[in-house]
C-alpha positions as CSV (number, residue, x, y, z in Angstrom):
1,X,134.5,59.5,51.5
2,X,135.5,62.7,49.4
3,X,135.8,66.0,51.7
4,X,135.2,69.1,49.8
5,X,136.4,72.2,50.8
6,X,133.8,74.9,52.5
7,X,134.3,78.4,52.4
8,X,131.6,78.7,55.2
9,X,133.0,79.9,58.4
10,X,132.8,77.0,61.5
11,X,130.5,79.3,63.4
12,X,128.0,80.3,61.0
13,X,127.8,76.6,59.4
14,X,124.7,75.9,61.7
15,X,122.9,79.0,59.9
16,X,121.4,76.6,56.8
17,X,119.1,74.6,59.9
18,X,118.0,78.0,60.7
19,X,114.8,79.3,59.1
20,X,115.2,83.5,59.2
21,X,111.9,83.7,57.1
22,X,109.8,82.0,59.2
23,X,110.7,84.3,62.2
24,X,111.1,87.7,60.5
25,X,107.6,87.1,59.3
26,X,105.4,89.7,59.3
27,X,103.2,88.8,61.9
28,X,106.2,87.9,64.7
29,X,107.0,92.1,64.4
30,X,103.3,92.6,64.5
31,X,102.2,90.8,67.4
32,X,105.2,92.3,69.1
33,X,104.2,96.0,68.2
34,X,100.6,94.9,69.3
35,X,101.5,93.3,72.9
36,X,103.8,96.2,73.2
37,X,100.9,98.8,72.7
38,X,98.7,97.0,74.9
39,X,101.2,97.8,77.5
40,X,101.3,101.1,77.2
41,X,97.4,101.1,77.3
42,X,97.3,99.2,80.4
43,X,100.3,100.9,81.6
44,X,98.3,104.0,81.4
45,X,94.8,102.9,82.5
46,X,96.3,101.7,85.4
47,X,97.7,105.2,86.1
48,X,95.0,106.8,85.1
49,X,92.5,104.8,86.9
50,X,94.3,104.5,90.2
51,X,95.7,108.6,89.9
52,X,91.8,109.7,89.7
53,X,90.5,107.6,92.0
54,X,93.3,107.3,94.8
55,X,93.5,111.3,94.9
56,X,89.6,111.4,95.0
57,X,89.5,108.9,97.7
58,X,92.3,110.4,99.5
59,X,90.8,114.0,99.4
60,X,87.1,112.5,100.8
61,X,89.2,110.9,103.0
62,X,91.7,114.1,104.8
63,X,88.5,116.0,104.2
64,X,86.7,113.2,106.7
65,X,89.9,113.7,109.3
66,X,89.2,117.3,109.6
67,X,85.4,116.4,110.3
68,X,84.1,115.9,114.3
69,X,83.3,112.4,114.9
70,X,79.3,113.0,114.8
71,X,79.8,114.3,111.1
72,X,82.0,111.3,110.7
73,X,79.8,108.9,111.7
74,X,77.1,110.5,109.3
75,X,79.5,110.3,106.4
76,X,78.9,107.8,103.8
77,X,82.6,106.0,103.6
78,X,83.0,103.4,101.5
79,X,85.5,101.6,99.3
80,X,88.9,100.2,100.2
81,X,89.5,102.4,103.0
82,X,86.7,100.3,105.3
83,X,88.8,97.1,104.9
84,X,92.0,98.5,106.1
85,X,91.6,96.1,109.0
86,X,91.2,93.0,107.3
87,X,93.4,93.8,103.9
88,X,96.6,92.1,105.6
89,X,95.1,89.0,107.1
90,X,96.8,86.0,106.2
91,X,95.9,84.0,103.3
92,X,93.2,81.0,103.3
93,X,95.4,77.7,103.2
94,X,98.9,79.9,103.9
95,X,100.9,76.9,103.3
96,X,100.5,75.9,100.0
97,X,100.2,80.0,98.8
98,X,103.7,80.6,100.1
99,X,104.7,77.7,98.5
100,X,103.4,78.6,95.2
101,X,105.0,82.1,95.5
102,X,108.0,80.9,96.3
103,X,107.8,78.6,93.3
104,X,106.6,80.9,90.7
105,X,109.5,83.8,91.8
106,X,112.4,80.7,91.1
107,X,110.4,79.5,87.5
108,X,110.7,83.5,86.9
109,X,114.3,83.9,87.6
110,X,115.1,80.8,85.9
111,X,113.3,81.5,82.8
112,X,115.5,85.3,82.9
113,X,118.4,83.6,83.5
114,X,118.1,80.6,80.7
115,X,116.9,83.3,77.9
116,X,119.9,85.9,78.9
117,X,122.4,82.4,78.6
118,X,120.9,81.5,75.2
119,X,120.7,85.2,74.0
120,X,124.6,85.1,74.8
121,X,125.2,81.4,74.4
122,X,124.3,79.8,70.3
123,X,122.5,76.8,72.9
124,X,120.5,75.8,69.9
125,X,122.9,74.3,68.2
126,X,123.4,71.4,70.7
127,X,120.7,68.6,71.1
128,X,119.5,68.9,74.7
129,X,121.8,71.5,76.4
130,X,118.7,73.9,76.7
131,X,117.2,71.6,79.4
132,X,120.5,70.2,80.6
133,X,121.0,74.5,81.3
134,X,117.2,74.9,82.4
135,X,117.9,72.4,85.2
136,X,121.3,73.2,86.9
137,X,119.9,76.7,86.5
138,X,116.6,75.6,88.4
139,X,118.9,73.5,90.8
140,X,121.6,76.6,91.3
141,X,118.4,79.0,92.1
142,X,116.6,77.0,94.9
143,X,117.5,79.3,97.6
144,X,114.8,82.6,95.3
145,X,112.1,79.5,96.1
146,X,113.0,79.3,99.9
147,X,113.5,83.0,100.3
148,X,110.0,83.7,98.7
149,X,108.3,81.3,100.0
150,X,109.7,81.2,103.6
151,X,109.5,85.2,104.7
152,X,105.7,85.1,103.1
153,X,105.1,81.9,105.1
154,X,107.1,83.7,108.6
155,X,104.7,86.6,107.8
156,X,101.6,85.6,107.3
157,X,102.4,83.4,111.5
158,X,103.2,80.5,109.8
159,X,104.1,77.6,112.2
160,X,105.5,74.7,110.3
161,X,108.0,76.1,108.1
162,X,109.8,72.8,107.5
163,X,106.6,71.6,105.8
164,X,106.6,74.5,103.7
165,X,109.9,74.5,103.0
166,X,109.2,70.8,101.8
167,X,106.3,71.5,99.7
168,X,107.9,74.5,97.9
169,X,111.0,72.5,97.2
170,X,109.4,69.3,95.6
171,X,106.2,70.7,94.2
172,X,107.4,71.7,90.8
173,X,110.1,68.7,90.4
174,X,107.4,66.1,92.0
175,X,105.0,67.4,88.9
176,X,107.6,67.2,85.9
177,X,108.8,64.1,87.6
178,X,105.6,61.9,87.4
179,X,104.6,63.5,84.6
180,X,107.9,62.1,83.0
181,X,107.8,58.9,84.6
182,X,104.0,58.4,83.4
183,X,105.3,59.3,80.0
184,X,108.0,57.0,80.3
185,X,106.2,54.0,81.1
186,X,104.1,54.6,77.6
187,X,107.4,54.9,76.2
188,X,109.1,51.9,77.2
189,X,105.9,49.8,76.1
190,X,106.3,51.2,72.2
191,X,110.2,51.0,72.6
192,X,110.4,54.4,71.5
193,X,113.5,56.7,71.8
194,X,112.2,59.1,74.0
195,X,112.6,56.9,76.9
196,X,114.5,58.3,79.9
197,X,117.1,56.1,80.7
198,X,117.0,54.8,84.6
199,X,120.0,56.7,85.0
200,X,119.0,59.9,84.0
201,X,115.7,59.5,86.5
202,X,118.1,58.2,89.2
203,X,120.4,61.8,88.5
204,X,117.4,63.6,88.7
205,X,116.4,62.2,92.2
206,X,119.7,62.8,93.8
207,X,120.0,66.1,92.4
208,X,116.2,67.1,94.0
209,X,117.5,65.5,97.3
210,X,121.3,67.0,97.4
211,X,121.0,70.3,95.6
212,X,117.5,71.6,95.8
213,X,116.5,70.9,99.1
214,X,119.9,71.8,101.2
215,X,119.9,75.3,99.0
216,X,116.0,75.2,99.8
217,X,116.8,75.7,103.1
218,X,119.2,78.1,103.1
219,X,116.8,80.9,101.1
220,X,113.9,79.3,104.1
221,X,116.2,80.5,107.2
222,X,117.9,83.5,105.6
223,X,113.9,84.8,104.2
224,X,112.3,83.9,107.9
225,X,115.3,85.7,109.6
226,X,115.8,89.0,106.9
227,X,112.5,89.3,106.0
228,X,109.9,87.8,108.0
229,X,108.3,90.1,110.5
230,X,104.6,90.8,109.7
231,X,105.8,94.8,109.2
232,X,101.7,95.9,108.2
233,X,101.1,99.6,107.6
234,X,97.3,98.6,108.9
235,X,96.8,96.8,112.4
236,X,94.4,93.6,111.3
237,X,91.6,93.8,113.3
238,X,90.6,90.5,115.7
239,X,87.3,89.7,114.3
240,X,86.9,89.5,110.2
241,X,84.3,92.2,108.9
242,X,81.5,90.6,106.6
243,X,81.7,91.2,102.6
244,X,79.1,92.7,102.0
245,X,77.0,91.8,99.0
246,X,78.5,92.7,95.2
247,X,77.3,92.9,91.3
248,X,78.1,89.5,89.9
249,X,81.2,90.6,88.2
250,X,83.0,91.8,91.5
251,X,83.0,88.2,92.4
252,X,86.5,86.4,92.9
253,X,85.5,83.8,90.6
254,X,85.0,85.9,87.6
255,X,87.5,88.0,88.1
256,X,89.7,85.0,88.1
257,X,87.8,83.9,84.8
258,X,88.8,87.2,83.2
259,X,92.2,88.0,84.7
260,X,94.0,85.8,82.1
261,X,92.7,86.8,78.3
262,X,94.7,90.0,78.5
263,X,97.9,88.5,79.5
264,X,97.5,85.6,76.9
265,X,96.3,88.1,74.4
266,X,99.8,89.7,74.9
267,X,101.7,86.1,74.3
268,X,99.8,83.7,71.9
269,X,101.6,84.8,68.8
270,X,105.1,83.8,70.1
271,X,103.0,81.0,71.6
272,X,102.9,79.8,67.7
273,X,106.3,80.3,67.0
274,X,107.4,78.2,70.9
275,X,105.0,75.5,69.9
276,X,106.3,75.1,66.3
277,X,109.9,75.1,67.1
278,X,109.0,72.6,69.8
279,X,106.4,70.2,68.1
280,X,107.4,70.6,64.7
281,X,111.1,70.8,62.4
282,X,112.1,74.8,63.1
283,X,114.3,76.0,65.2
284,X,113.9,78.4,68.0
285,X,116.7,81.1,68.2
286,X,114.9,84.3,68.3
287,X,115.4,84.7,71.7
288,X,115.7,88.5,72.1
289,X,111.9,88.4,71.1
290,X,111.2,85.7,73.8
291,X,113.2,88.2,76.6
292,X,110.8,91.2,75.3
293,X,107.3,88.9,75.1
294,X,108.6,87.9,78.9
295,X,108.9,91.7,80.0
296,X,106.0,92.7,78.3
297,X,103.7,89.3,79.7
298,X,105.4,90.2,83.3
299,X,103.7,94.1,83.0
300,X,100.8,93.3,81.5
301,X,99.9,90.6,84.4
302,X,101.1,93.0,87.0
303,X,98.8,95.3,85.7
304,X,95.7,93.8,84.9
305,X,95.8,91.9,88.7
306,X,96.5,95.7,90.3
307,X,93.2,96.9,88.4
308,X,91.2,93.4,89.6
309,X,92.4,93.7,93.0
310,X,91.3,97.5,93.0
311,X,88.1,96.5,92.2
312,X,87.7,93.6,94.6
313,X,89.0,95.7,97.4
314,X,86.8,98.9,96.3
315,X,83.6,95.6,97.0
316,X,84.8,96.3,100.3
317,X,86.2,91.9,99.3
318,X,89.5,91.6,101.4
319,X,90.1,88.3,99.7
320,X,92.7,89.9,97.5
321,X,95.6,87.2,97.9
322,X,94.1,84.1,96.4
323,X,92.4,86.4,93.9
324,X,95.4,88.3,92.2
325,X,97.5,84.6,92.4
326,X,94.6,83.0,90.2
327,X,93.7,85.8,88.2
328,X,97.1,86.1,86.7
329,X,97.6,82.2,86.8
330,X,94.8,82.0,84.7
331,X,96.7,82.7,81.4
332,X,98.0,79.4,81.6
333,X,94.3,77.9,81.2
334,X,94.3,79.6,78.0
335,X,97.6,78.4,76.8
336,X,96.6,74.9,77.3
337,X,93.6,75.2,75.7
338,X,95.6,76.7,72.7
339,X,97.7,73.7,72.8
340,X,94.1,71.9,72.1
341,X,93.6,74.1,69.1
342,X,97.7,73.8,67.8
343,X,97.6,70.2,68.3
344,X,94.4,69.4,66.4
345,X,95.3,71.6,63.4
346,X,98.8,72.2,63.4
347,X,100.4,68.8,64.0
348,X,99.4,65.6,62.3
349,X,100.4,63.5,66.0
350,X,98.3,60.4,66.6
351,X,98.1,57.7,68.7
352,X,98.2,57.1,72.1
353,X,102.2,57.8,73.1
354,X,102.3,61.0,71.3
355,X,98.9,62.3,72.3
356,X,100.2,61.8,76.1
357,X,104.1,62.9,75.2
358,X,102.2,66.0,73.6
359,X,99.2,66.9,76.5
360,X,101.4,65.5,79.3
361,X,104.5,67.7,78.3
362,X,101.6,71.0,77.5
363,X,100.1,70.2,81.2
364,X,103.6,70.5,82.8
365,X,104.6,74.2,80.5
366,X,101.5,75.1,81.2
367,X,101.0,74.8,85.1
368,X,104.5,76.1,85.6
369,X,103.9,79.3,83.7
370,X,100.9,79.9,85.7
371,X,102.9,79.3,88.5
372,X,104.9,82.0,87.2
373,X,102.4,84.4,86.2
374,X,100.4,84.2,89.5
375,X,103.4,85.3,91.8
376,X,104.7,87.8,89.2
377,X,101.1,89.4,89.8
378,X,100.4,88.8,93.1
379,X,103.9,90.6,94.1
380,X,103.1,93.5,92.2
381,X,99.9,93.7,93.6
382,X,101.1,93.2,97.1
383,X,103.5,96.3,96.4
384,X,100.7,98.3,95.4
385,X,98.1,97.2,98.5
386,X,101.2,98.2,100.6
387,X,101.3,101.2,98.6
388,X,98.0,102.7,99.2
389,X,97.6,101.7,102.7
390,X,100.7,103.3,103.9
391,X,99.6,106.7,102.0
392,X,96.1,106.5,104.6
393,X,95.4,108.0,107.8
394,X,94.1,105.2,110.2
395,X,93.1,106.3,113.9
């Protein structure tokens, strides 16, 4: 062996794996610029729509308080405003919803918390500490998923917390898990590399039973206990009003259908770049770009769920929960039918193993950023249903 001399500093010696040209392309600062204009369109439809409309509605509606009752009864009133009774009645299926909320606010905070690290930390240069950081980071932040999950679960009178608190502790594990371990078993049979040692699957089991679930806990009691009490600006009447008939489009189903294009619309580009660093030789290490498409997916979801949720209310629909949850968590439909696309022209993957490695892996990114996306929408949208209803006057 002969050693020669470099004159390359230690710390920038990983620079000649790194690609510069295929992330300063053209495109990457476009479809930034573009997602971050849409914002600021949504951003101001959203005030625009909401500013008209909520000072219209709340002008007809003082205008109605300083009317005698017989002139009230005449009055044509409509809109939001006639479902105040039934806007804060719990969820259908309360359970697994809190659960899911719960879920998707820990995916959130460990995604910020991961990109922040590798912003601050080079993390690419070491084979596998991403994930090793993803998970004590998803471990060390169990007590978001309990806190989330168990006030939303306290307020909406749920009974049997310790189930919840169960569910919304192994649901995302139990999917990457069995996912894995299907994976696995593919992989043992081709004795390929990617198999997870027994080990490694035994670590992962204690740590799901002897981190997550005792910090699990702890964000269950201290959520039910801090901030659990059904504290409604609206009383929630005894006997559900009917929804009326509504236009096709008004229906939950479509909205949930359309809820997700804008979101993905503000994504897919650094979709590309994720997907090719993942699937294919690059490297990622733009993460500043992944922190701003994160801020910037975060808004636009918030918004576009706070315009369908107008509308659905405005049916006179009070079905607003599910609705904003699956609206938003639609994106991640669209990302896996992307994957479809990138994985039939982008990558030259066959065979059985890496068809399942590839869709199997896709199916788990997929589910947990709609996870992510629902709750991320479905609090901002609970914000703003607070928001409005607090501003009425209710007799």
């Amino acid at each position: 062996v002969k050693w020669k001399k470099s004159d390359v500093k230690f710390e920038d010696r990983f620079d000649k794996y790194l690609d510069p040209s295929f992330f300063q392309h053209r495109i990457h600062w476009f479809s930034i610029f573009n997602s971050f204009m849409m914002v600021i369109f949504l951003v101001g439809l959203v005030s625009m729509i909401l500013m008209r409309t909520l000072r219209k509605d709340y002008a007809r509606y003082s205008k109605e308080e300083e009317m005698d009752d017989m002139d009230r009864d005449l009055g044509d009133e409509y809109g939001w405003k006639q479902v105040h009774g039934d806007v804060f009645r719990p969820s259908s299926h309360p359970l697994i919803f809190s659960s899911l909320i719960g879920s998707g606010c820990q995916i959130f905070s460990v995604s910020f918390i991961v990109i922040v690290v590798a912003m601050v930390e080079d993390l690419y240069t070491e084979r596998g500490s991403m994930l090793s950081t993803a998970i004590f980071v998803y471990a060390a932040t169990s007590p978001v998923n309990g806190y989330f999950g168990g006030s939303l679960y306290a307020k909406q009178g749920g009974r049997r917390w310790i189930k919840q608190m169960f569910i919304g502790a192994f649901m995302i594990p139990a999917m990457v898990c069995g996912t894995a371990f299907f994976i696995n078993f593919i992989a043992i049979y081709y004795h390929a590399s990617r198999a997870i040692p027994f080990g490694t699957m035994v670590a992962v089991c204690c740590i799901c039973f002897f981190v997550i679930l005792p910090l699990n806990l702890v964000g269950t009691i201290l959520g039910r206990n801090l901030s659990g009490q059904p504290n409604f600006p609206c009383r929630v009447n005894a006997v559900p009003r009917p929804i009326p008939e509504k236009k096709w489009f008004m229906e939950p189903a479509v909205i949930v259908c359309l809820g997700g294009i804008l979101p993905f619309g503000s994504i897919f580009i650094e979709m590309y770049f994720i997907f090719t660093s993942f699937w294919a030789y690059k490297i990622y290490y733009v993460y500043g770009f992944m922190m701003l498409v994160l801020v910037i997916l975060c808004i636009v979801t918030v918004c576009v769920t706070i315009v369908c949720t107008y509308f659905l209310l405005n049916a006179e629909d009070y079905r607003w929960q599910w609705t904003s949850f699956l609206s938003a968590a639609s994106t991640a439909v669209y990302v896996y039918m992307y994957s479809f696309y990138y994985y039939f022209f982008k990558t030259k993957m066959y065979g059985l193993f890496q068809t399942s490695f590839y869709f199997g892996y896709m199916a788990v990114f997929s589910t947990a950023l709609g996870i992510m996306c629902g709750a991320v929408g479905y609090m901002g949208t609970s914000a703003f249903v607070r928001k409005i209803y607090t501003n009425v006057k209710i007799d």
